[in-house]
Backbone as a ProteinNet text record, in pm:
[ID]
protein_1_A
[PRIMARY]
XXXXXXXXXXXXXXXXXXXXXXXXXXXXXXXXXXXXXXXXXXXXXXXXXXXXXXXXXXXXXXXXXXXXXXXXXXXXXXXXXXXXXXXX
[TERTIARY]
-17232.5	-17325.1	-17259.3	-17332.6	-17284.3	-17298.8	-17172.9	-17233.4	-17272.9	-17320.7	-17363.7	-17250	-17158.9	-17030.6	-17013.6	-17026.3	-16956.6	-17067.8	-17174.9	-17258.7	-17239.1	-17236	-17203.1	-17111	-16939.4	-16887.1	-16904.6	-16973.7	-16984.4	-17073.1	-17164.4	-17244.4	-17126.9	-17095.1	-16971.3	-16864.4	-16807.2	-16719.9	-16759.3	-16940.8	-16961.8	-17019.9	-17022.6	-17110.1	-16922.2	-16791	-16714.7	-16602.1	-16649.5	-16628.2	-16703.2	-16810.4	-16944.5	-16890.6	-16796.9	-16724.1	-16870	-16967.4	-17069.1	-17028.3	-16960.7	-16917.8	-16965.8	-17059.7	-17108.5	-17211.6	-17142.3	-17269.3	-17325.9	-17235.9	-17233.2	-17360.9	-17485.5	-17577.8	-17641	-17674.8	-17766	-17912.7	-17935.9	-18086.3	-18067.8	-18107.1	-18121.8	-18189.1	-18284	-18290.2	-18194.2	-18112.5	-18010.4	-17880.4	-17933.4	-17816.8	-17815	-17939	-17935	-17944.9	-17848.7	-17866.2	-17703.7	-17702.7	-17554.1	-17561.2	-17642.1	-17643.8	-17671.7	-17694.1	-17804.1	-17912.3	-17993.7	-18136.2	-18188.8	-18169.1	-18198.3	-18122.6	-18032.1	-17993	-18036.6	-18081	-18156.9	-18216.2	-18303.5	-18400.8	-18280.4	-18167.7	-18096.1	-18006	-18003.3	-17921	-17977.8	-18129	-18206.8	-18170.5	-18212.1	-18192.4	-18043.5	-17957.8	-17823.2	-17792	-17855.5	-17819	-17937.1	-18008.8	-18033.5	-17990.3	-17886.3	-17818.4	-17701.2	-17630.8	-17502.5	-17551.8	-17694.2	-17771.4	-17722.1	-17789.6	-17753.7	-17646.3	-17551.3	-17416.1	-17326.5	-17412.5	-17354.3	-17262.6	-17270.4	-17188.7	-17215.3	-17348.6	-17446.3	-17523	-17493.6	-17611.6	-17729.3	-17836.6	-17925	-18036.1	-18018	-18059.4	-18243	-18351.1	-18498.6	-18511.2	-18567.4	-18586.7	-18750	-18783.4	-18962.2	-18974.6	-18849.5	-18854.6	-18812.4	-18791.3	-18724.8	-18590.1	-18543.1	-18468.2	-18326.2	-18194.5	-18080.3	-17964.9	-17875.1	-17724.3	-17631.8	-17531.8	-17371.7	-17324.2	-17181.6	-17100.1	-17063.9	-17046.6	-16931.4	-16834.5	-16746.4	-16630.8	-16512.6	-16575.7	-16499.5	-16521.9	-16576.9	-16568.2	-16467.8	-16360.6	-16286.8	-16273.8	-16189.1	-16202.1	-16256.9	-16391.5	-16510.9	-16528.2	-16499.4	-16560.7	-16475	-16342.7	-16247.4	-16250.2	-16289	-16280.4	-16409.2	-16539.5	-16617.6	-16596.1	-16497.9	-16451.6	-16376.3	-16277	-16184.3	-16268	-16323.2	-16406.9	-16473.7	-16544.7	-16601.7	-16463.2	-16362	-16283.8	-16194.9	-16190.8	-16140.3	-16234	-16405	-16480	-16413.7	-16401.4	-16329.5	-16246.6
1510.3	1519.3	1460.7	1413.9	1307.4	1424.5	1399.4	1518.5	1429.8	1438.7	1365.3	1267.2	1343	1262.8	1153.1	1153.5	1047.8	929.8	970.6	895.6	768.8	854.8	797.7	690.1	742.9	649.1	552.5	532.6	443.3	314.5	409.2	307.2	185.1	290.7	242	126.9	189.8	129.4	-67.9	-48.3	-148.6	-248.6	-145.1	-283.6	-364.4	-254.9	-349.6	-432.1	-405.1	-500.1	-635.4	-625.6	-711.1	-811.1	-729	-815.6	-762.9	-648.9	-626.4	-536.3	-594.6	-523.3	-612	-511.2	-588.4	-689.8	-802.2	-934.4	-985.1	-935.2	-975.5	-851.8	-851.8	-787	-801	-709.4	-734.6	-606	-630.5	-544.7	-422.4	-312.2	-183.8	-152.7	-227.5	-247.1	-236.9	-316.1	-347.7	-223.3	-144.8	-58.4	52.3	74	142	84.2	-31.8	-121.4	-65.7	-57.2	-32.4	122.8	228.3	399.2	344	471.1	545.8	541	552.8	559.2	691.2	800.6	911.1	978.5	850.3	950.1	746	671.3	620.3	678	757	791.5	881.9	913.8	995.4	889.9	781.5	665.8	668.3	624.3	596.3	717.3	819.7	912.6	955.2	955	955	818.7	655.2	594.5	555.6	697.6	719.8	815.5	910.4	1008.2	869	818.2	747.7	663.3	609.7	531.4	661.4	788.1	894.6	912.3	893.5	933.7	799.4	686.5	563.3	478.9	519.6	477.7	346	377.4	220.3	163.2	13.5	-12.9	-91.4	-44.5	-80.4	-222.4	-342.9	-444.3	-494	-493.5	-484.2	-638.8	-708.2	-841.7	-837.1	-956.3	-964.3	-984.6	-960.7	-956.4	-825.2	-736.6	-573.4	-566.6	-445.1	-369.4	-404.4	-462.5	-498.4	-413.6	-362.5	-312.7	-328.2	-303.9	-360.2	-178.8	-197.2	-129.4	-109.5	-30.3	-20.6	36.8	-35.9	-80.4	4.9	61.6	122.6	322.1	314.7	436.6	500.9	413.5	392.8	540.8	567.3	784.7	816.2	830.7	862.7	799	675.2	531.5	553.2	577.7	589.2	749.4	824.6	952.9	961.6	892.2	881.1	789.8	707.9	593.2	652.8	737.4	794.4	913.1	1008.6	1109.5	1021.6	890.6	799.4	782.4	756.1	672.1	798.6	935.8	1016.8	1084.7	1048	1036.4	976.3	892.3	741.5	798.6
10626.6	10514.2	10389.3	10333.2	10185	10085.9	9988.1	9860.6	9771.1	9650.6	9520.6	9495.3	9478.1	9438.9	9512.7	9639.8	9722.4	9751.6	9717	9700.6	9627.4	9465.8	9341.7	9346.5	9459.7	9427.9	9532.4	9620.4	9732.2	9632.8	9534.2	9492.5	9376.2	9297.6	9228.1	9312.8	9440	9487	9548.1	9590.2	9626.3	9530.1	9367.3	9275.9	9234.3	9203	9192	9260.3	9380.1	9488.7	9448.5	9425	9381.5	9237.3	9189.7	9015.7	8941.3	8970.2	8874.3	8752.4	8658	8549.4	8390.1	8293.8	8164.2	8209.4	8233.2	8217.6	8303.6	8445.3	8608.5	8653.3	8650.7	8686	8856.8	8973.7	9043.9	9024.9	9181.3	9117.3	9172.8	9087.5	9145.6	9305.4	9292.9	9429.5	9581.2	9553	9650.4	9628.7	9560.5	9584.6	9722.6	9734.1	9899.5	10009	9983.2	10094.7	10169.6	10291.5	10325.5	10345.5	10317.6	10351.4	10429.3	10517.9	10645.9	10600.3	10675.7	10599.3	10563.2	10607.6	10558.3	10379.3	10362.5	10252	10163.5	10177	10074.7	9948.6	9979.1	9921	9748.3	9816.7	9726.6	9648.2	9694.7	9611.3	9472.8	9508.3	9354.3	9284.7	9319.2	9234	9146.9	9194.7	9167.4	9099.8	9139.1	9035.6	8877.7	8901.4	8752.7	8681.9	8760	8703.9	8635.6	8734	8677.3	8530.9	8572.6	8418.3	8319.7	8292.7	8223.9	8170.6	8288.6	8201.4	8140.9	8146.7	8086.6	8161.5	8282.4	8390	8426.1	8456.5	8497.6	8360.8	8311	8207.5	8331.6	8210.5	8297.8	8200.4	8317.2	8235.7	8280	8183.7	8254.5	8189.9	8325	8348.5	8415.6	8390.2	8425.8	8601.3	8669.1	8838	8855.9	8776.4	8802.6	8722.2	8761.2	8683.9	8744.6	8660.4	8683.5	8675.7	8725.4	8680.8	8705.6	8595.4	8605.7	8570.2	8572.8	8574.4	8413.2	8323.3	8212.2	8211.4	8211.5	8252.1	8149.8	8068.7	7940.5	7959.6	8082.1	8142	8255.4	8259.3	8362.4	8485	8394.8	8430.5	8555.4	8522.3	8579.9	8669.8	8656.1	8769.7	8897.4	8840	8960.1	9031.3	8923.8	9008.5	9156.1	9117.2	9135.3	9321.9	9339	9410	9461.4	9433.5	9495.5	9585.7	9543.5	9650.3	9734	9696.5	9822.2	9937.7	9892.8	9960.4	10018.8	9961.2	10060.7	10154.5	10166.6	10282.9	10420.5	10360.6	10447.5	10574.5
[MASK]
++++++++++++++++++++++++++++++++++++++++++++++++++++++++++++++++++++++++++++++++++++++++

């Protein structure tokens, strides 16, 4: 079973794998790409918690909604990556 956390950082871990940090944007969309499919549905939700806590900026374009990473949250980002990666 996935907790919130590890969620968070899987999402984290694969946007900066991605180099999505500040100006380097993809689409919210594609972030539950790569779960299981039963815990999809909990990606979105959790990456509008991470929007909340300033984790994710979120960039709105006339094809949908974009996000990068801020990068000036470091802390968080890694604590967030690290509970993903002690899933692992």
């Amino acid at each position: 079973m996935w907790t919130n956390e590890e969620i968070k950082g899987k999402i984290l871990h694969k946007l900066t794998r991605l180099g999505k940090f500040k100006h380097s944007h993809t689409s919210i969309d594609n972030l539950p790409k790569g779960f299981p499919q039963e815990i999809r549905g909990r990606v979105e939700v959790l990456a509008k918690e991470l929007k909340k806590e300033r984790i994710l900026f979120s960039k709105p374009t006339n094809y949908g909604e974009e996000v990068s990473i801020n990068s000036e949250i470091r802390e968080k980002i890694l604590y967030y990556i690290n509970k993903f990666l002690e899933k692992e």
